[in-house]
C-alpha positions as CSV (number, residue, x, y, z in Angstrom):
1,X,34.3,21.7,-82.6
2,X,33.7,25.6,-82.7
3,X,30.0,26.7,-82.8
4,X,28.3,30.1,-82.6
5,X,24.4,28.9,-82.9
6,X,24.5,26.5,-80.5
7,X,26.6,26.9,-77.5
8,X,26.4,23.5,-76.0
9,X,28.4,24.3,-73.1
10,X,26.4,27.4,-71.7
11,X,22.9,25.1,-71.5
12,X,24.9,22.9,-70.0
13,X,26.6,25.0,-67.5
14,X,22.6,27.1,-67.1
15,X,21.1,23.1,-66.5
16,X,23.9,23.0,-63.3
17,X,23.7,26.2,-62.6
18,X,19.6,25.6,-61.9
19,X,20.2,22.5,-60.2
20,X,22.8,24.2,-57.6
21,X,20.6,27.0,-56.8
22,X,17.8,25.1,-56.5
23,X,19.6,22.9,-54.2
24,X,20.5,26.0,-52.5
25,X,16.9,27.6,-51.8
26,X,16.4,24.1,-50.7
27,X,19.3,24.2,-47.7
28,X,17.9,27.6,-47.2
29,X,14.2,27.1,-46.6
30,X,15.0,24.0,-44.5
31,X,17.0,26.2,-42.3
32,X,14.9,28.7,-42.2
33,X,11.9,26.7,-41.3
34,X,13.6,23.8,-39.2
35,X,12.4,21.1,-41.1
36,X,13.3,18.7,-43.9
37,X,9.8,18.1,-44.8
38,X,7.4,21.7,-45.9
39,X,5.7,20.0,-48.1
40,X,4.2,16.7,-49.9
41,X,7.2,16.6,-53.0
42,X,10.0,16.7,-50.3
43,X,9.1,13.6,-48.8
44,X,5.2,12.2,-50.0
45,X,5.3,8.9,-47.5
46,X,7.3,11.2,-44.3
47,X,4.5,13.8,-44.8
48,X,2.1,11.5,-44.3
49,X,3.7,9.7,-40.9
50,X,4.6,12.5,-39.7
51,X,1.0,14.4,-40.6
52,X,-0.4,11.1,-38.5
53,X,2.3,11.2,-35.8
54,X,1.0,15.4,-35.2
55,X,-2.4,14.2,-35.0
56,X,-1.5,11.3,-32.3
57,X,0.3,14.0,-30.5
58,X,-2.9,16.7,-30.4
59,X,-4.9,13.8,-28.9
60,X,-2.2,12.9,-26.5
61,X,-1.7,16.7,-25.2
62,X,-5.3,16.9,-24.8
63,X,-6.3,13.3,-23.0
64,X,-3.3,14.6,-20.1
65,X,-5.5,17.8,-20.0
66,X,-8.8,15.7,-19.8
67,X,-6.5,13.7,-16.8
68,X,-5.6,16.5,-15.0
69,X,-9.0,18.0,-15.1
70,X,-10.3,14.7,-13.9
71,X,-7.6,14.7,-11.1
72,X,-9.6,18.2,-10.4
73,X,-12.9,17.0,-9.8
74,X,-12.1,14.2,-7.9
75,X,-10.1,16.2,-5.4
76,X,-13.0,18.4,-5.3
77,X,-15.3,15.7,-4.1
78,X,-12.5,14.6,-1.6
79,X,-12.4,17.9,-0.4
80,X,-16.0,17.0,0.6
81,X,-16.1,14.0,1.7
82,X,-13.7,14.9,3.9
83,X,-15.3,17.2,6.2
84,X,-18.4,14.7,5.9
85,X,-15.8,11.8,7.6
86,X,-15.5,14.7,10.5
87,X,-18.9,15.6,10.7
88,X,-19.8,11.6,11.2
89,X,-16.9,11.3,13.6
90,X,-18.4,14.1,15.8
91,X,-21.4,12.4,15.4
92,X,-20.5,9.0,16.9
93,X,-18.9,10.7,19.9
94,X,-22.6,12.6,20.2
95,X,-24.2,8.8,20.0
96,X,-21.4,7.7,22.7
97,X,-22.2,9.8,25.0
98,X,-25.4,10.3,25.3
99,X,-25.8,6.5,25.5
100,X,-25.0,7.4,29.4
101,X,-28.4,8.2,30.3
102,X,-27.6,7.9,33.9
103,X,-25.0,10.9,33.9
104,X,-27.2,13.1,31.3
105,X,-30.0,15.7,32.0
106,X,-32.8,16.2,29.5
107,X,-31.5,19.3,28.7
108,X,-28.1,18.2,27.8
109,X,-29.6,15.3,25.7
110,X,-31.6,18.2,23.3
111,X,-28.7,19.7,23.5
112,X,-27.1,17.0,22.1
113,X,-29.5,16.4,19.5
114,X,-29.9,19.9,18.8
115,X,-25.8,19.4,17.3
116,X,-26.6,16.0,15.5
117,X,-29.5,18.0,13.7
118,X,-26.9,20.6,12.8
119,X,-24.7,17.8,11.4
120,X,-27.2,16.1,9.9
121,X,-28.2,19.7,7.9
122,X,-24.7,20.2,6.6
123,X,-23.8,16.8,5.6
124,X,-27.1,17.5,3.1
125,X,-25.7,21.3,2.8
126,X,-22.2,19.8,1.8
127,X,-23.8,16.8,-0.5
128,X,-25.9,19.6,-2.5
129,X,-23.2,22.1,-2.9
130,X,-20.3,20.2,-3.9
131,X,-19.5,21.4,-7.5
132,X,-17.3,21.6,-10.5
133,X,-18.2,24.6,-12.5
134,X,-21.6,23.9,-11.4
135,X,-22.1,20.1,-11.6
136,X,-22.9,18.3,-8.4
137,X,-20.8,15.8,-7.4
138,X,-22.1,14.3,-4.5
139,X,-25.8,15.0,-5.0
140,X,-26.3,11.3,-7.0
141,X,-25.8,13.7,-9.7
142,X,-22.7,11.4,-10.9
143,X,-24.2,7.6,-9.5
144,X,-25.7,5.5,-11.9
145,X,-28.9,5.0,-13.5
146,X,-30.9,1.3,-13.1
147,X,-33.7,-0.8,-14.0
148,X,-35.2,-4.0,-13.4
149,X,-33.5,-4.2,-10.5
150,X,-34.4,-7.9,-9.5
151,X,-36.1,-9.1,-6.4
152,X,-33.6,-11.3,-5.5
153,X,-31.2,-8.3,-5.0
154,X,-31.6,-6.8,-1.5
155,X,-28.8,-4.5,-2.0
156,X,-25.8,-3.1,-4.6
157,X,-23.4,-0.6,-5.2
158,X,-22.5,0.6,-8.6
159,X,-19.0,2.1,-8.5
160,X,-17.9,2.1,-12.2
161,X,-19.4,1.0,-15.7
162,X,-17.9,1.7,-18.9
163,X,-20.8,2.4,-21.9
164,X,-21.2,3.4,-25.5
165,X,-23.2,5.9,-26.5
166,X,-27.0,5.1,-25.8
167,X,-25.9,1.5,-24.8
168,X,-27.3,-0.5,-21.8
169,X,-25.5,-3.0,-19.8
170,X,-27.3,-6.2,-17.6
171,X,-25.6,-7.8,-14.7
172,X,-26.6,-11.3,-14.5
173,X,-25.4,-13.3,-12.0
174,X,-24.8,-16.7,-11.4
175,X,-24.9,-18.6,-8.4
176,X,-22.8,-21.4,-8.0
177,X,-22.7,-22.6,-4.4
178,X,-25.3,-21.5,-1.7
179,X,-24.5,-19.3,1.0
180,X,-25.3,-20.5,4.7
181,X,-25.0,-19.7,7.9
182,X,-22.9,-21.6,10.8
183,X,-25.4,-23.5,13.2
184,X,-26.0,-26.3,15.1
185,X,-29.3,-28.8,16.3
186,X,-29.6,-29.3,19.7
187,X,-32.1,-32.3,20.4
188,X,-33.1,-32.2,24.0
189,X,-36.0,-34.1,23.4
190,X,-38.7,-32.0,24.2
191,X,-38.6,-29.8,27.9
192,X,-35.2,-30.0,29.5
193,X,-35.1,-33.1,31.6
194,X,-32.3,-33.5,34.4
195,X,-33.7,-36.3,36.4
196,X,-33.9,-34.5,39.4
197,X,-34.4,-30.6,40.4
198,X,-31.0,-29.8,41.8
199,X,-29.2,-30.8,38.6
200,X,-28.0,-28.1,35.8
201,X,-27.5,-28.1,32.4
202,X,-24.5,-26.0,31.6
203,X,-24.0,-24.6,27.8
204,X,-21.7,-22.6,26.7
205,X,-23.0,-20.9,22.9
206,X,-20.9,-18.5,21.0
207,X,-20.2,-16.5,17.7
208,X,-18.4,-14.7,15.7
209,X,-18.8,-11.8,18.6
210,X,-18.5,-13.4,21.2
211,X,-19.9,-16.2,23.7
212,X,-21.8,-17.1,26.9
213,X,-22.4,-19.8,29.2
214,X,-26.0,-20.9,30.5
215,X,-27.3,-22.7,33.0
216,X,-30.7,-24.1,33.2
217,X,-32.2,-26.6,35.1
218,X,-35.0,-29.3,35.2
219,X,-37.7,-28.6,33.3
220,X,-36.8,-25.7,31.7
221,X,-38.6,-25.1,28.4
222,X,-37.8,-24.7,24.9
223,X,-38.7,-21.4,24.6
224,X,-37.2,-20.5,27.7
225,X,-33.9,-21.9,26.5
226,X,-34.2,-20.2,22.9
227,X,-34.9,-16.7,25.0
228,X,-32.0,-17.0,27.0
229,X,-29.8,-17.8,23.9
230,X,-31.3,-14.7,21.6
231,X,-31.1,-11.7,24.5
232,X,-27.4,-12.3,24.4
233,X,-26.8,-12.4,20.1
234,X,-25.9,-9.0,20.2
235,X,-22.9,-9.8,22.2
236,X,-22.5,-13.4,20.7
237,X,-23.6,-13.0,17.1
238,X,-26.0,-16.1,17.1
239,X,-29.7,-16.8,17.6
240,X,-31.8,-19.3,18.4
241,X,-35.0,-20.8,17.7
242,X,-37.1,-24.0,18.3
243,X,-37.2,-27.3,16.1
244,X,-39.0,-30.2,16.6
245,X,-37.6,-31.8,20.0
246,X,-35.2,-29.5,20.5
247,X,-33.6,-25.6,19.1
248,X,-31.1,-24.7,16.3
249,X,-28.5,-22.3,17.0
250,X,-27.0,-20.4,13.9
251,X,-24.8,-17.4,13.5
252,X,-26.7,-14.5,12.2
253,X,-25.4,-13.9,9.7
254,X,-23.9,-15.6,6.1
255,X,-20.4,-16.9,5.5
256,X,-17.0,-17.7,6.7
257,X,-16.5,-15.1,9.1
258,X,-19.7,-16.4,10.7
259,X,-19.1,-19.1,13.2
260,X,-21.2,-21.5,16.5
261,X,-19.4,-23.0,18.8
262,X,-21.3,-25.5,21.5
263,X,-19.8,-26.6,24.3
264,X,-21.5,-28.7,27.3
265,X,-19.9,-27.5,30.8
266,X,-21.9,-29.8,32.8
267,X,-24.9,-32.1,31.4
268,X,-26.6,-32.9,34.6
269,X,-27.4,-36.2,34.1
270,X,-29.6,-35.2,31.3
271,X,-32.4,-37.9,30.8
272,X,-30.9,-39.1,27.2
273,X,-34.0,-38.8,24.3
274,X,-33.2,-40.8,20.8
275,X,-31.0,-38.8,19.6
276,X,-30.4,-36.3,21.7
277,X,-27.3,-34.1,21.1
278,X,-25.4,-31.8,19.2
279,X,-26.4,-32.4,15.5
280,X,-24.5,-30.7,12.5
281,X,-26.3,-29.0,9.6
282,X,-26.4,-30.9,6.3
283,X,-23.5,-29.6,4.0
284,X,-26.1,-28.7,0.9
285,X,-28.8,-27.5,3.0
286,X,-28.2,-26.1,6.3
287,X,-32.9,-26.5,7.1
288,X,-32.2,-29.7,7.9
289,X,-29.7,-32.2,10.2
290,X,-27.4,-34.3,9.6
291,X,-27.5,-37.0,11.7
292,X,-24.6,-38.7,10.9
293,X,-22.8,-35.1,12.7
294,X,-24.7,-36.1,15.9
295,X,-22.7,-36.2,18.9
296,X,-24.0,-37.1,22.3
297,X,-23.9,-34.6,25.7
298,X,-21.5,-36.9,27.5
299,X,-19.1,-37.3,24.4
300,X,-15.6,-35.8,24.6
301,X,-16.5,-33.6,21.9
302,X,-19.3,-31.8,23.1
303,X,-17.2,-31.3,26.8
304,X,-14.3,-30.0,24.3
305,X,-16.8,-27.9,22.1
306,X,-17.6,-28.0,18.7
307,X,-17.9,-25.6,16.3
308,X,-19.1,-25.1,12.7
309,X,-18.1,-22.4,10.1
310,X,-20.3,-20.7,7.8
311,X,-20.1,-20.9,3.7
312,X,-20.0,-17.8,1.5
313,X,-21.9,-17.8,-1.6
314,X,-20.0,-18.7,-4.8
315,X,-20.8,-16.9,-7.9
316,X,-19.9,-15.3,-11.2
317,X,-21.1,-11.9,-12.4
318,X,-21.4,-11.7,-16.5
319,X,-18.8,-14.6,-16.9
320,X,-15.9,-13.4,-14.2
321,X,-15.3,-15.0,-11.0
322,X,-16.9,-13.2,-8.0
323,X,-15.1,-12.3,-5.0
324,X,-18.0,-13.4,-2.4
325,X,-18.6,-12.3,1.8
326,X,-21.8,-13.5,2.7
327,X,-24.3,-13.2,0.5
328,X,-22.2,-10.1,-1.1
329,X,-20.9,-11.0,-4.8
330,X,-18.4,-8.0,-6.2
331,X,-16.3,-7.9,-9.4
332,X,-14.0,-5.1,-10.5
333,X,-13.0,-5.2,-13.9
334,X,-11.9,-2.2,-16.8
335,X,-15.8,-2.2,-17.9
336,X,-18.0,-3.0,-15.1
337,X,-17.4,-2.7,-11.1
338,X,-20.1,-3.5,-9.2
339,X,-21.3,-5.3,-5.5
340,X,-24.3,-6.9,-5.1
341,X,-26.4,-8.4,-1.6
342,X,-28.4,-11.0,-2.8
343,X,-31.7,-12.1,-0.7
344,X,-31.1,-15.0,2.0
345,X,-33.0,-17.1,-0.6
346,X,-31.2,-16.3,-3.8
347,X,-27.9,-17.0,-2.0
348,X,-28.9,-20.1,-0.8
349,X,-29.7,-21.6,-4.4
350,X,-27.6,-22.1,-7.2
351,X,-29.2,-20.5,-10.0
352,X,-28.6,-17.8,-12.7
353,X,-30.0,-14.7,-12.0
354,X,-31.0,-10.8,-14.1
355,X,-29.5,-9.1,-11.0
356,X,-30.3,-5.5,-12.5
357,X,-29.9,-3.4,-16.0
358,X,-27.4,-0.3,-16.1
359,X,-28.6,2.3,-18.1
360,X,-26.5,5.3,-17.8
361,X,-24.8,7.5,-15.6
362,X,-22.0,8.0,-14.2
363,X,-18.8,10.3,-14.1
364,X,-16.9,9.7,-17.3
365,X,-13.7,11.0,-18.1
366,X,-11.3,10.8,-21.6
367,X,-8.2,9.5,-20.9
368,X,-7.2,8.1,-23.9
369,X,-5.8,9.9,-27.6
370,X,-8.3,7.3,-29.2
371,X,-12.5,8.6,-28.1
372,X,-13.6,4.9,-27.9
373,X,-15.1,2.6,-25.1
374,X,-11.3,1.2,-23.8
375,X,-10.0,4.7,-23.3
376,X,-12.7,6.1,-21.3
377,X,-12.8,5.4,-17.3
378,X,-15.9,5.9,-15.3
379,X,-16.6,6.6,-11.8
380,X,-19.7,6.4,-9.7
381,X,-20.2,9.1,-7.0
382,X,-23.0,8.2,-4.6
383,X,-25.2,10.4,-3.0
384,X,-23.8,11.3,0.5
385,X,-26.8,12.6,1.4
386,X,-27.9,11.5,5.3
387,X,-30.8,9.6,4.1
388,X,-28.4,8.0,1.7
389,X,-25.7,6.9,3.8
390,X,-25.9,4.1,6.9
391,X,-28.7,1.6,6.0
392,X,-29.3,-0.6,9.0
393,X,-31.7,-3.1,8.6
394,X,-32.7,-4.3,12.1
395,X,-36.2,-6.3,12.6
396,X,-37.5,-5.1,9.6
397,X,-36.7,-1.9,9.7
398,X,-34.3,-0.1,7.5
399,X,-32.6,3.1,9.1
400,X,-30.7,5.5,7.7
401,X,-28.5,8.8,8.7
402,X,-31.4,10.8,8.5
403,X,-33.3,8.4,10.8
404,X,-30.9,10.4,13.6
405,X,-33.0,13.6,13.4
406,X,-35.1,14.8,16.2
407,X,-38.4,13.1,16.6
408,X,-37.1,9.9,14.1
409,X,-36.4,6.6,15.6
410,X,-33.0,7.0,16.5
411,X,-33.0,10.5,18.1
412,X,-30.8,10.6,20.9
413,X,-33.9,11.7,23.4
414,X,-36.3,8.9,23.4
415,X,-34.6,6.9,20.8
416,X,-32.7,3.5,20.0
417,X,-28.9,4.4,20.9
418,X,-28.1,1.1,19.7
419,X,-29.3,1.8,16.2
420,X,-28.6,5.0,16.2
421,X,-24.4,4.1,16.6
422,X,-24.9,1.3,14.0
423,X,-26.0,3.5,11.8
424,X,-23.2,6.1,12.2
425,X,-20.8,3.2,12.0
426,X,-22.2,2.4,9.0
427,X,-22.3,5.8,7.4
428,X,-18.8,6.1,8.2
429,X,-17.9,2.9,6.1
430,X,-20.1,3.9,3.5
431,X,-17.8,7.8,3.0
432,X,-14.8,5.6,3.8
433,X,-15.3,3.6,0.8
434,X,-15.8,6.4,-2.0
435,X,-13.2,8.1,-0.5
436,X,-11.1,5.4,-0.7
437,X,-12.2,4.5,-4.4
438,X,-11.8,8.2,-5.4
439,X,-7.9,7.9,-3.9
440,X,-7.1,4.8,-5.8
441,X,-8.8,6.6,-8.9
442,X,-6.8,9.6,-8.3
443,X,-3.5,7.4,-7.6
444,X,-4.1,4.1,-9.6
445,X,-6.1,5.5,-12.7
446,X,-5.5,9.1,-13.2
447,X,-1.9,9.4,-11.9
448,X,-0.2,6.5,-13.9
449,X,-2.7,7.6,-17.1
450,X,-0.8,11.0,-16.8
451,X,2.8,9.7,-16.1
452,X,2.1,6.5,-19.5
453,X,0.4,9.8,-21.8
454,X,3.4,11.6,-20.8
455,X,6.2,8.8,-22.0
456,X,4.1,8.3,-25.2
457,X,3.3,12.4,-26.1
458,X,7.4,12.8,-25.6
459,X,7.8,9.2,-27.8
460,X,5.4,10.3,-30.4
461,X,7.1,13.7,-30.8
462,X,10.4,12.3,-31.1
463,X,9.1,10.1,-34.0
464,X,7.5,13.4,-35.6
465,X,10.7,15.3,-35.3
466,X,13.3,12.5,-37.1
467,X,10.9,11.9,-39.9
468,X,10.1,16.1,-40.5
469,X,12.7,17.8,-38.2
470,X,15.5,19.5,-40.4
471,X,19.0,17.9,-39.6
472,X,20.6,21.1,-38.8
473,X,24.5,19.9,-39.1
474,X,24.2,18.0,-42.5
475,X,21.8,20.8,-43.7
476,X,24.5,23.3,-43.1
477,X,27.4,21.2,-44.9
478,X,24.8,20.9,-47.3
479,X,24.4,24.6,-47.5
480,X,28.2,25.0,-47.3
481,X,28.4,22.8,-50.8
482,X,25.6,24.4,-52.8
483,X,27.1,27.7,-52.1
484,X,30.2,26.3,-53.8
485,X,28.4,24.5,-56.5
486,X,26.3,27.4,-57.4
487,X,29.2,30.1,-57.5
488,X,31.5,27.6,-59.5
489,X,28.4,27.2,-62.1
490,X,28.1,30.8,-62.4
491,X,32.0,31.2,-63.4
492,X,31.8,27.9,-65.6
493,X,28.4,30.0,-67.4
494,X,30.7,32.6,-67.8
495,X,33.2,31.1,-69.7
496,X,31.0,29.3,-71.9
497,X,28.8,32.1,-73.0
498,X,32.6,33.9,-73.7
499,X,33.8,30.6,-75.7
500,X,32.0,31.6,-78.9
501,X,33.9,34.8,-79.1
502,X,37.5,32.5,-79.6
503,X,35.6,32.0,-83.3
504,X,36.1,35.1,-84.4
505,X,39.7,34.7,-84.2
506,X,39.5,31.7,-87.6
507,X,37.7,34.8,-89.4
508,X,41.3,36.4,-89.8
């Protein structure tokens, strides 16, 4: 059919003609850009992954900067505590050797203290001045905050606690086998009696330290026996004291690295009471004998020597399984690490105890995409100050670092070496163990948080860039075949906006 009104063919050829060049400013603005997706009608559902996908990666970029900052303030407060560990190594050699009070005048001795005062002064100096961009780090600045801190609880250590935002967090504890010491009866019957005054009764008594060998003859008293027995527990580790018709000997301390060992060396001829021997402890409660243990002076197991082992406490700490020393009860877990000394008394009876309420504090750092409880970490940094570090209790008395100044208890003039070196042994533990919980922070935390943000910010952006990335090689065949497309519609317009003239040729 021949038409001049309607030319059929040329709408078609314009319809295909659009099409193809649309197609073509397509291939062109992909390439141009660099991606197949610019906006919602290319791809509605890829937009919208790949709009999440960008938003996974921001948060990803910026948790590796939150790590790495992190990995900055922690080597900050290593840098710290590191000159502190000096400082307290200079200051047990100080201790050391001005325990030689023979081979020291008085003015080397204020000498010496006159450098242990200038320690003490810049430990403080360096605890106060530790920063990042002004923030103390080892001021207590960064510990955490407490309250109703329970009377059973003669010591803890807060090192980490994960918290919302205004939340609070009680450590309750449960004990579930008593702590004792190691320990032994010894029923003598009353005043030591040989039978005659040129016998001896030979004991040897020792500890987890150490041990020593006795010798005391007819007639000696209880007390007398329990005095000789207690000026050697700092070399042996035990003491002594007197019960009923005879004296207890028991390690000084709690648990399975506490031991006694008895052994008789020579009974002579000991005048046998009723039940005289070496008794063990009852296995529930170590106040009171066990007969049934008892084992006579003349046996082959007291000439042999027995011994008995302490029993550490057993306990959980808000439902997980404690690891126990002593009387110490510690967990470590993703939201709460924490060690806890309970009183001689609350370790000794199985009961459930409110050990102490966290209420803030803290160092908290982001290490997570996600700002929600599981991907924040937290740290505490204690207070390194010298009256912070090195408690000693001894008699009573609690001693700290600062306790080493000149005119305090454990000056190195006038006062108690012995102390003075526990205490500086003690300090040195104490910086030995942040800066060993900082390292596995900086190694265990922060270093495999940045190497598992790293893997997922390069897996996240790979997703992004298949689902909006422009496919450069099929975009350019793409390109390649528009080109075509559109130039062959163009001719084909041509011809059929010329057809209608071929009707003028019927008009004669």
């Amino acid at each position: 059919m021949s038409r001049i009104n309607t030319n059929v063919q040329s709408l078609i050829a314009q319809r295909v003609l659009n099409q193809n060049n649309q197609a073509l400013s397509l291939s062109l603005e992909r390439l141009s850009t660099g991606l197949r997706i610019n906006r919602g009608g290319d791809d509605p559902a890829g937009l919208i992954a790949s709009q999440n996908l960008r938003a996974e990666k921001a948060g990803l970029g910026a948790a590796i900067g939150n790590a790495e900052r992190a990995e900055q303030v922690v080597n900050i407060a290593e840098g710290g505590l590191q000159e502190v560990s000096g400082l307290l190594t200079d200051l047990e050699g100080l201790i050391t050797a001005t325990a030689n009070t023979a081979g020291l005048s008085a003015e080397e001795k204020e000498a010496n203290q006159l450098q242990i005062d200038s320690i003490l002064q810049t430990i403080d100096r360096i605890a106060d001045a530790t920063s990042f961009q002004g923030s103390k780090l080892l001021n207590g600045n960064f510990g955490f905050e407490t309250t109703n801190v329970s009377a059973n609880v003669a010591d803890f250590k807060i090192n980490g606690a994960k918290l919302e935002f205004g939340q609070t967090r009680d450590v309750d504890i449960l004990v579930t086998q008593s702590a004792q010491r190691a320990g032994f009866f010894v029923s003598v019957g009353g005043a030591l009696d040989l039978g005659s005054a040129g016998e001896t009764f030979v004991i040897e008594v020792g500890g987890a330290k150490g041990s020593r060998e006795l010798s005391f003859a007819s007639g000696a008293a209880l007390a007398d026996i329990v005095a000789a027995i207690n000026s050697f527990t700092d070399i042996t580790g035990v003491s002594a004291a007197t019960s009923g018709g005879g004296f207890r000997v028991d390690s000084t301390d709690f648990g399975t690295s506490e031991s006694v060992s008895i052994k008789i060396n020579d009974t002579g001829n000991i005048v046998s009471a009723l039940g005289a021997g070496i008794i063990g402890l009852a296995a529930t409660d170590t106040a009171a004998a066990s007969a049934a243990t008892g084992v006579g002076f003349t046996a082959t197991g007291a000439s042999n020597g027995l011994q008995d082992t302490g029993q550490d406490v057993g306990a959980t700490i808000n439902g997980v399984v404690a690891t126990t020393k002593g009387t110490k009860a510690s967990i470590s877990t993703d939201f709460l690490s924490v060690e806890i000394d309970l009183t001689a008394t609350a370790a000794q009876t199985p009961a459930a105890l409110n050990a102490l309420t966290i209420s803030g504090g803290g160092a908290d750092f982001q290490l997570a995409s996600n700002v929600d409880i599981a991907g924040k970490v937290s740290i505490g940094l204690d207070n390194v100050a010298a009256r912070n570090v090195g408690k000693v209790t001894d008699n009573g008395s609690t001693f700290t670092l600062a306790d080493l100044a000149g005119g305090k208890a454990l000056n190195v003039e006038n006062g108690d070496l012995a102390n003075a070196q526990k205490v500086v042994s003690q300090a040195i533990k104490d910086v030995s163990s942040l800066r060993g919980r900082i390292g596995a922070f900086q190694k265990n935390t922060i270093g495999a948080t940045i190497r598992s943000l790293g893997v997922a910010l390069e897996n996240t952006t790979a997703a992004e860039s298949a689902i909006r990335d422009a496919d450069f090689a099929a975009e350019t065949a793409g390109l390649t075949r528009n080109q075509i497309l559109a130039q062959s519609a163009t001719n084909v317009l041509s011809i059929a906006n010329a057809q209608p003239q071929n009707v003028l040729a019927l008009l004669g």
